[in-house]
C-alpha positions in Angstrom: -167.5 -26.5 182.3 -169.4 -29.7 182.0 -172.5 -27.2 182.5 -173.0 -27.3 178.5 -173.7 -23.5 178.0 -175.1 -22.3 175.4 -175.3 -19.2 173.3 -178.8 -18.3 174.9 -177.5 -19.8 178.5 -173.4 -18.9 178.6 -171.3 -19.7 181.7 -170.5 -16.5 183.3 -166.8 -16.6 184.7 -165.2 -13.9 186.9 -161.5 -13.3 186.4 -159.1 -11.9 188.9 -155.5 -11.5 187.8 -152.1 -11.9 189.8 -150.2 -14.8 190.4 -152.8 -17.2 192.6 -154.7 -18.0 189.9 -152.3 -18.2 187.4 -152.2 -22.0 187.8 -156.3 -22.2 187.0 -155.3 -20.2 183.7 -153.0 -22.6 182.6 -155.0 -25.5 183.4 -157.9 -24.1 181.7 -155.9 -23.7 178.8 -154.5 -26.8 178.8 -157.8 -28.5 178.9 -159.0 -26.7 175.9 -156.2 -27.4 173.8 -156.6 -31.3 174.4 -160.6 -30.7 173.4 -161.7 -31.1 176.8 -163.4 -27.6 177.2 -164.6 -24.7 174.6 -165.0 -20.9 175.6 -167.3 -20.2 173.1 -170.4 -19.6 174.7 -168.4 -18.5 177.9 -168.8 -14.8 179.2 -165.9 -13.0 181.6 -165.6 -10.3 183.8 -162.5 -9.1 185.1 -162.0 -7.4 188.5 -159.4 -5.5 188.0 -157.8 -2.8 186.3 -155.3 -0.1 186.8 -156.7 3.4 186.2 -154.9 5.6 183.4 -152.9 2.8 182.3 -153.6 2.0 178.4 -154.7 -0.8 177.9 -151.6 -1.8 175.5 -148.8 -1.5 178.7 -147.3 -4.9 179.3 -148.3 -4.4 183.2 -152.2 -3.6 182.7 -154.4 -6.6 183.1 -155.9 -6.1 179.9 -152.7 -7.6 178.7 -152.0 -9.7 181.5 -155.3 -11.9 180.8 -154.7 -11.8 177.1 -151.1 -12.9 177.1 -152.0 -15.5 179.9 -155.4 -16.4 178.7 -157.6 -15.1 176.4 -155.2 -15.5 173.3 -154.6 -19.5 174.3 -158.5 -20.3 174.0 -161.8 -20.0 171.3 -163.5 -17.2 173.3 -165.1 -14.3 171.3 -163.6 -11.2 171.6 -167.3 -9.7 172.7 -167.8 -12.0 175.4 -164.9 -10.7 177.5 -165.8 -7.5 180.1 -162.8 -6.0 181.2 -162.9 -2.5 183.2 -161.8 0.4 181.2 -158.5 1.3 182.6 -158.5 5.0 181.1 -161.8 7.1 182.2 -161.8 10.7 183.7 -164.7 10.1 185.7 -164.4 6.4 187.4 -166.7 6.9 190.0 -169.8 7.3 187.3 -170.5 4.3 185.6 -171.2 4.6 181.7 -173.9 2.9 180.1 -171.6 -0.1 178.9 -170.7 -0.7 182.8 -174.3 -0.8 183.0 -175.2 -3.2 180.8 -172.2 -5.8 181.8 -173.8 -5.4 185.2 -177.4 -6.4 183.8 -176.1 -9.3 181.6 -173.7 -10.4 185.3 -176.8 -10.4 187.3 -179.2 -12.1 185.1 -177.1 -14.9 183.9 -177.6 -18.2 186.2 -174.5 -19.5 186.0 -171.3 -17.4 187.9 -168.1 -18.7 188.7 -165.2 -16.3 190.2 -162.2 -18.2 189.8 -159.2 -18.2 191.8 
């Protein structure tokens, strides 16, 4: 994160969930909460998500990233893309999808982490 980003130039970070990179979570937090690194101009997208499950079950990775990451560090709440987990149609992407995509593609900066 030693990439300064910026509001008009954010560090895009792609965010798989599971156990491997549960150790990069926790070191991510860790460095924020000793001032090292801030999430605030920091913009994720998840990979995964299981369909149909609500976002609020314990096992969906909605809840997985918040009760692992997002809820230990300063990112805003609008700068975190996860899939929708509940859709009837999955295989047409809505106009939200859409513009995730747009803002993934024309950022500079993209880090999946594992």
């Amino acid at each position: 994160m030693r990439s300064k980003p910026t509001a008009d130039r954010p560090f895009v970070l792609g965010l798989p969930t599971g156990g491997t990179p549960m150790t990069t979570y926790k070191a991510l937090v860790e460095m924020h909460k000793a001032g090292q690194v801030s999430f605030k101009h920091v913009v994720t997208f998840n990979m995964d998500e299981y369909v149909g499950l609500p976002k609020e079950h314990p096992e969906s990775y909605y809840s997985f990233m918040h009760r692992n990451f997002f809820d230990h560090v300063d990112i805003p709440a609008e700068n975190i893309n996860l899939l929708q987990r509940a859709t009837p149609r999955i295989s047409t992407p809505n106009a939200a999808s859409m513009k995730k995509k747009s803002v993934l593609t024309e950022k500079f900066i993209c880090l999946w982490a594992v």
